[in-house]
N, C-alpha and C positions, 0 to 999 in steps of 0.2 A: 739230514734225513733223506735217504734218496727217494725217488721218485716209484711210484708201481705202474710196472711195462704196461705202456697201453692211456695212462691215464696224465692227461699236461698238464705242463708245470705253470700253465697259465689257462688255466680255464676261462675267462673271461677276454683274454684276446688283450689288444691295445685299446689304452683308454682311446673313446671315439673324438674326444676333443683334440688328441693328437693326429690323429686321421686327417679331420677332417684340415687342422694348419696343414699336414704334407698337401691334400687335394687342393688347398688354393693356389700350392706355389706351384704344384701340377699344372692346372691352369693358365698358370702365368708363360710358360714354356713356348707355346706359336711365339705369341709377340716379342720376347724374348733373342727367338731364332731371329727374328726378323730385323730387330733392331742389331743383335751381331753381323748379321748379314750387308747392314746397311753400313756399321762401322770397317768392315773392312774393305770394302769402295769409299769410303772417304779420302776426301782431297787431303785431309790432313793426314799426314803419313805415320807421326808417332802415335794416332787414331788408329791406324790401319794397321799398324805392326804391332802393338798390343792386341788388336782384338784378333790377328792372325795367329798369333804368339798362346793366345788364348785357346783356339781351336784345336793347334796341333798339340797343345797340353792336352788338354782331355779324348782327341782320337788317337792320337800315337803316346799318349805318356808323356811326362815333364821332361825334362834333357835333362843328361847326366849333370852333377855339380864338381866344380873345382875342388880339388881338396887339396887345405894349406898344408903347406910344406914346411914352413917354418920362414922367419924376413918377412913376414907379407906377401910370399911368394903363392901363387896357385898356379895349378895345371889346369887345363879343362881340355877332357878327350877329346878328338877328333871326332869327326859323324863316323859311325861303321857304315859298312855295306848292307845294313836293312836302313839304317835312319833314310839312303842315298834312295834305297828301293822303294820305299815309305813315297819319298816325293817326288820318284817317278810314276806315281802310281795316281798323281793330280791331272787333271784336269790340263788339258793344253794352254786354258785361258787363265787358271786358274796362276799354273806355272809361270806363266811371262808373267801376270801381276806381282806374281813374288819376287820375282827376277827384278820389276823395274822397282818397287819399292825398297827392295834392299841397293839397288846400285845408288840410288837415292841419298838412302841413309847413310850409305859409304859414303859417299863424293862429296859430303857435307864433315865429316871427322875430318 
């Protein structure tokens, strides 16, 4: 039955008991920031690389995935020239952090 222009298809809105679960984990969001923030200054590095890893997932997008080829084989694309733009576009401080936790993580494989 379609609907008549003008008139919704939810007159009563969202139930408010769902509301009000979104506004608590709203809520929760500073402290949240804070504790990210504080993980990726952590001494511990596979700390800091997940929770870096984390950020650029949700402000830039997840990174493209490998797709099997067949053997067990994958590819996984190279950065383009926006991924490269994307983090030139960091923070000078922000940038050496990343620099040294990734040489880091290398020089340990």
């Amino acid at each position: 039955m379609p609907f008549e222009k003008g008139t919704s298809g939810n007159p009563g809105g969202r139930p408010r008991a769902q509301l009000e679960f979104v506004d608590q984990f709203r809520a929760m969001v500073p402290e949240a920031q804070e504790r990210l923030r504080a993980m990726i200054h952590s001494e511990d590095e596979g700390k800091a690389f997940r929770a870096i890893s984390l950020v650029f997932d949700r402000a830039q997008g997840r990174a493209p995935q490998g797709q099997a080829l067949g053997d067990d084989e994958q590819v996984i694309p190279p950065a383009d020239e926006a991924d490269i733009e994307r983090l030139g576009q960091l923070p000078a401080e922000d940038r050496a952090e990343l620099r040294s936790i990734l040489e880091r993580t290398f020089k340990r494989s």
